[in-house]
C-alpha positions as CSV (number, residue, x, y, z in Angstrom):
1,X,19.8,26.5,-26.4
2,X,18.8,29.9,-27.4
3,X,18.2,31.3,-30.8
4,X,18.1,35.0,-31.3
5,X,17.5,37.3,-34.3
6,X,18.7,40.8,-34.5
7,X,18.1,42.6,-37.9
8,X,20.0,40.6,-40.3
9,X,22.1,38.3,-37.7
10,X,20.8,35.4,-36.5
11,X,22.8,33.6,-33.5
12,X,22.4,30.7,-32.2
13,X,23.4,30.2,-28.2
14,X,24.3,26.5,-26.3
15,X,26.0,27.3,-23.4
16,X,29.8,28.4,-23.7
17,X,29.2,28.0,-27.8
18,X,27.6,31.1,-29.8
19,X,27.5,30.9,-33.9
20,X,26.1,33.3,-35.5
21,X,25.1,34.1,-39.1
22,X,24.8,37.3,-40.8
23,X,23.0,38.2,-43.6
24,X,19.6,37.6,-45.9
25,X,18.9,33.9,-46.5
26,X,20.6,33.9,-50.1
27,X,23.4,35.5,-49.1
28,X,23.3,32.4,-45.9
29,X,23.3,30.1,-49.0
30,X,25.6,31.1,-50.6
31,X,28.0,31.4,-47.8
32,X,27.4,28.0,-46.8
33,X,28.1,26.8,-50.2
34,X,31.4,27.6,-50.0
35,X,31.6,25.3,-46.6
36,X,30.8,21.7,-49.1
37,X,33.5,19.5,-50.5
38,X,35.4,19.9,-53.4
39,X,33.1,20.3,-56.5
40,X,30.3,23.0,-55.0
41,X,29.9,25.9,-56.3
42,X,27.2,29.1,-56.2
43,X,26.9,32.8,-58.1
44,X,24.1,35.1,-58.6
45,X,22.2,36.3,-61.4
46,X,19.5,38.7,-61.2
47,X,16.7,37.0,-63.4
48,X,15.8,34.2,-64.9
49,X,16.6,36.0,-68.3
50,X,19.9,35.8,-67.3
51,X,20.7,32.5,-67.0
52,X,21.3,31.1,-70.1
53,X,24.8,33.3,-70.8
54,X,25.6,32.6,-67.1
55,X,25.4,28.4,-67.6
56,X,27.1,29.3,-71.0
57,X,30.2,31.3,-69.1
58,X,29.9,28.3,-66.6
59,X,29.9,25.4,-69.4
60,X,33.4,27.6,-70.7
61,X,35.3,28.3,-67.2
62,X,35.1,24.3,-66.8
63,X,36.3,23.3,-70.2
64,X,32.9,21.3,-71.3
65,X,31.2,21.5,-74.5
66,X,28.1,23.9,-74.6
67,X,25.7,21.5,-74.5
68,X,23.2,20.1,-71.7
69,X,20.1,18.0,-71.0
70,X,17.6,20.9,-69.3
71,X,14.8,20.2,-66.8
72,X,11.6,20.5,-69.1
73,X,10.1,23.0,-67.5
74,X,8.3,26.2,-68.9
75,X,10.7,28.5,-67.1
76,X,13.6,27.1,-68.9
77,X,11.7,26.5,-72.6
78,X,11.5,29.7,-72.2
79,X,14.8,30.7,-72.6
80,X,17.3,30.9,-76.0
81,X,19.9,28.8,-74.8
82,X,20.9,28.4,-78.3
83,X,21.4,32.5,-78.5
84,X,24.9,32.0,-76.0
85,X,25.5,28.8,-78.0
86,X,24.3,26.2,-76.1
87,X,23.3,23.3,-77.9
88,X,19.8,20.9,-75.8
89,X,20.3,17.3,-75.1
90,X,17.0,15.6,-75.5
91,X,18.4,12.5,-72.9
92,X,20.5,13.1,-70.2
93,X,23.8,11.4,-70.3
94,X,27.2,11.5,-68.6
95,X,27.9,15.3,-69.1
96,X,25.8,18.2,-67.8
97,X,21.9,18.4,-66.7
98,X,20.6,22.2,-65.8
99,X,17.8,21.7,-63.0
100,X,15.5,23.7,-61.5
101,X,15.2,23.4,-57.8
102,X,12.0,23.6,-55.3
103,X,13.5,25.1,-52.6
104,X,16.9,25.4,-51.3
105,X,17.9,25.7,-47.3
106,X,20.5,27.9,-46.1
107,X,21.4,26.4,-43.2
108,X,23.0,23.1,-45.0
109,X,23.1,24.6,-48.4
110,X,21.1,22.0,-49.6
111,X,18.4,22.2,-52.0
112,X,14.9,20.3,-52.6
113,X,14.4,18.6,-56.0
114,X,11.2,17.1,-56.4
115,X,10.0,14.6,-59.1
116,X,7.3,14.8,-61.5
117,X,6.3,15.8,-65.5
118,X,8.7,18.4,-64.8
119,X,11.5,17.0,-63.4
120,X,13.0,13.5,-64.6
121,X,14.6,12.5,-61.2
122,X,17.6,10.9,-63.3
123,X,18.6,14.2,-64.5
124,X,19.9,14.9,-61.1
125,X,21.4,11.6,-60.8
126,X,23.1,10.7,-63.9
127,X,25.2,13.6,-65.4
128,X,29.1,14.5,-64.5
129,X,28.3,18.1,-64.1
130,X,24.7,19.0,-62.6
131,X,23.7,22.7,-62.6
132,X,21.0,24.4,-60.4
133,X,19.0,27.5,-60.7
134,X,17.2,28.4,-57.3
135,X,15.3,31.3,-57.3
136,X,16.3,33.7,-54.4
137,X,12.6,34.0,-53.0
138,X,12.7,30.0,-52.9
139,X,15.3,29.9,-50.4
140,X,14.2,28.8,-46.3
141,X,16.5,29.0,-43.1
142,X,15.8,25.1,-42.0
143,X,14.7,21.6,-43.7
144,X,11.8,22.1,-41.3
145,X,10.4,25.1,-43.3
146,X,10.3,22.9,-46.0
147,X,9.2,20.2,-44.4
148,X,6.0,21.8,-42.9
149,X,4.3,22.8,-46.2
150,X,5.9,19.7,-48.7
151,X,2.9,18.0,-49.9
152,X,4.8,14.8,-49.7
153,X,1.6,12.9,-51.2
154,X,2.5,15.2,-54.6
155,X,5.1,13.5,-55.9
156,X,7.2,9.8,-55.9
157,X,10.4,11.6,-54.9
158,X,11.6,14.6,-53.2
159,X,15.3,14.9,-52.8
160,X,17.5,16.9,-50.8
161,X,20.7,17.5,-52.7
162,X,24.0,19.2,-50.5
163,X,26.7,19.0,-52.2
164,X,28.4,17.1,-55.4
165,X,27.7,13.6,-54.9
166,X,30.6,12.1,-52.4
167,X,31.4,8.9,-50.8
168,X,33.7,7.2,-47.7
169,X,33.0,3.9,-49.0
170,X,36.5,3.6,-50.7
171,X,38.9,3.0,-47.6
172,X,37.6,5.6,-45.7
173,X,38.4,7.9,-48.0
174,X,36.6,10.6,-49.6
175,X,36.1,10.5,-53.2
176,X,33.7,13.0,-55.2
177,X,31.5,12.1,-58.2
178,X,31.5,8.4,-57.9
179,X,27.8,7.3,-57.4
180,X,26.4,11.0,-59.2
181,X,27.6,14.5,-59.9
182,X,31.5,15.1,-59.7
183,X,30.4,19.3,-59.7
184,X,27.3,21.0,-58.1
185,X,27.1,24.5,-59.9
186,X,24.5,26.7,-58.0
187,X,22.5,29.5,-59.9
188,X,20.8,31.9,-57.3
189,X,18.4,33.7,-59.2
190,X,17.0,37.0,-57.4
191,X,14.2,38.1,-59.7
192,X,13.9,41.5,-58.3
């Protein structure tokens, strides 16, 4: 196997088979977004400022009430949701959470949600609908760049979430939603 990197493509070589990827690392992301099942989704907004009238266009383009549980974290209490409408949930429930993730890898379009006063693990778990924000900078080729600098000892959970939630279990077929989220919406924020 041989990897190469030539300005923005990066290709990967194994014998007769060569796959190559073009691009920054959020535009990787967001490209393989589009690869999950049924129920991913990912757009850009260029600051944090800007997400509250992007999950509010979201919230409308799905047909949901404008209303969600958000992680409690300063970045987000920061924000007027309830400028664009949006009413806050103070439990989350079986609608929509709005989470803020760790990292997010752009090889498997996954992203790293980690637990703690910040981050109620069950907001990622238990709504219909679970929205992400990622900032741009946050974003690593491989699980392995995450991996090397984690801090594991920091928290009780990490999780690595690709894709809406999705299960074979049902006669081999698949079926989305059933044991967590039905949609993944992705947020990609690129802060300058």
């Amino acid at each position: 196997i041989r990897l190469s990197l030539v300005g923005s493509e990066m290709c990967i070589r194994d014998r007769a088979v060569t796959m190559c990827t073009r691009g920054d690392l959020g535009t990787r992301f967001m490209d393989a977004v589009t690869r999950l099942p049924p129920g991913a989704s990912v757009e850009q907004i260029d600051d944090m400022s800007a997400l509250p009238a992007a999950v509010a266009r979201r919230l409308a383009a799905m047909g949901l009430e404008p209303a969600l549980k958000i992680q409690p974290t300063p970045d987000f209490q920061a924000l007027d949701f309830k400028a664009v409408g949006i009413g806050l949930r103070d439990a989350v429930d079986d609608r929509t959470s709005l989470s803020l993730a760790e990292a997010a890898i752009a090889e498997t379009a996954s992203l790293v949600i980690r637990s703690g006063p910040h981050m109620p693990i069950l907001d990622a778990f238990l709504p219909l609908h679970h929205l992400v924000a990622v900032r741009r900078r946050d974003i690593l080729p491989y699980l392995d760049d995450f991996l090397d600098h984690a801090d594991l000892a920091r928290s009780r959970n990490v999780v690595i979430v690709t894709g809406p939630s999705g299960t074979t279990d049902i006669e081999g077929s698949l079926v989305i939603g059933v044991h967590g989220p039905a949609t993944l919406h992705i947020f990609v924020v690129d802060e300058g």
